[in-house]
C-alpha positions in Angstrom: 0.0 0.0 0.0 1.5 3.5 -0.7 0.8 4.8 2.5 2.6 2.5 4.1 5.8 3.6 2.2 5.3 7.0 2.9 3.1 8.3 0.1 0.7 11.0 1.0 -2.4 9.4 -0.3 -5.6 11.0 -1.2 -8.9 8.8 -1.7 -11.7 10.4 -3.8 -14.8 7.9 -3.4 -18.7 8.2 -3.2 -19.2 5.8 -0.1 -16.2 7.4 2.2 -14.3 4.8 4.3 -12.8 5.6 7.5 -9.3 6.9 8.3 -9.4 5.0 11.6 -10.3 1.7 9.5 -7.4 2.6 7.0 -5.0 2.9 10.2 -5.9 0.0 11.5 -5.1 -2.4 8.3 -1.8 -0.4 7.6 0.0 0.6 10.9 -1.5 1.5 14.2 1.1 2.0 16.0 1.9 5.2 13.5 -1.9 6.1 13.7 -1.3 9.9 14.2 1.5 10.4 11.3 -0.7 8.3 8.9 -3.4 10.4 9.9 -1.5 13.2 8.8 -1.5 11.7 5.2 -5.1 10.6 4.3 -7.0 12.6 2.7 -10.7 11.9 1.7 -12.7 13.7 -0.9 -16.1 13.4 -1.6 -16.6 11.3 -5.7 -19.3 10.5 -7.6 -17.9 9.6 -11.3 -21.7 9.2 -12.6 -22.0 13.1 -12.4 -19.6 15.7 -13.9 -20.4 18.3 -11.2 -19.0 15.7 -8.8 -15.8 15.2 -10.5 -15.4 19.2 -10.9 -16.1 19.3 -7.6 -13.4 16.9 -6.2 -10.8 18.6 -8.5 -11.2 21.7 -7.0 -11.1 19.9 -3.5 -8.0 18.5 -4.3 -6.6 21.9 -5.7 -7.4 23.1 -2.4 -4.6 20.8 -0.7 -2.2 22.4 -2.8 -0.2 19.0 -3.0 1.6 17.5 -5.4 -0.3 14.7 -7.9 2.7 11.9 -8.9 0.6 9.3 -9.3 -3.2 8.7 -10.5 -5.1 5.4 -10.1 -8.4 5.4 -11.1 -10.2 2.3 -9.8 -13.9 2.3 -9.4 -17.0 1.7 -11.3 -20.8 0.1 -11.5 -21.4 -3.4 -13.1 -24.0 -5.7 -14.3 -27.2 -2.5 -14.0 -30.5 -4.3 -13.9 -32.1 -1.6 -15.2 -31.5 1.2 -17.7 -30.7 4.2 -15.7 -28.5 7.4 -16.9 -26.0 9.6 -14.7 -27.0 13.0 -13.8 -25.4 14.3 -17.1 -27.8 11.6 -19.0 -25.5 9.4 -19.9 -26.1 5.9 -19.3 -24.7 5.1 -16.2 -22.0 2.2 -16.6 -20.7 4.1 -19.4 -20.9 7.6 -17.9 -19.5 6.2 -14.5 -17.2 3.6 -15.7 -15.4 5.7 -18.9 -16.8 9.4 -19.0 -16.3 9.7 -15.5 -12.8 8.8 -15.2 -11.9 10.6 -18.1 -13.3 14.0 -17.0 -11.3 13.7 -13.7 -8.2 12.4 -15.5 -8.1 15.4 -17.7 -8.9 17.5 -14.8 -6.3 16.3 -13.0 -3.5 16.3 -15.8 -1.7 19.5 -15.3 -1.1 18.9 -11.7 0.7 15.2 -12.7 2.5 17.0 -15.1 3.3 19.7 -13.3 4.6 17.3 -10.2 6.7 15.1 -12.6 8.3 18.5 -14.5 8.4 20.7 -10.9 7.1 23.7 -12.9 
């Protein structure tokens, strides 16, 4: 895990876990300076508003981006449904979604990696 090699780590997600839970599994005897290095924003990749929104929170930290994973997304809907942009939903979640914020979020990788 990155945090536990020192990486400042910063998890954008709908449902938001807990930092005490992410202490736990990594290192609780370094609970406070693992603390220190979580960060949790607030996702929704179904709706573009979201993902602006998470950018700017993130821009806000005013931290450097080296590293992106994106790694969430909807499966197997039973129904037809579409995000709040009207896209369908596993497309708009799964693909648009993750595109928007990557794109949003390219300067600051590019920035980190060049120190500009």
């Amino acid at each position: 895990m990155l945090l536990a090699h020192g990486a400042t780590v910063v998890l954008a997600c709908r449902t938001q876990p807990t930092i005490d839970g992410i202490v736990q599994e990594v290192s609780p005897a370094d609970a406070d300076e693992l603390r220190s290095r979580i960060h949790l924003l607030p996702l929704d990749l179904g709706s573009f508003a979201s993902v602006r929104e998470c950018v700017r929170a993130f821009e806000a930290l005013e931290i450097p981006l080296h590293c992106l994973i994106n790694n969430a997304g909807v499966m197997m809907i039973p129904t037809f449904e579409t995000t709040a942009d009207g896209i369908e939903r596993q497309w708009g979640t799964n693909h648009m979604g993750h595109f928007l914020l990557t794109v949003l979020l390219l300067p600051h990788l590019i920035r980190s990696a060049t120190g500009a």
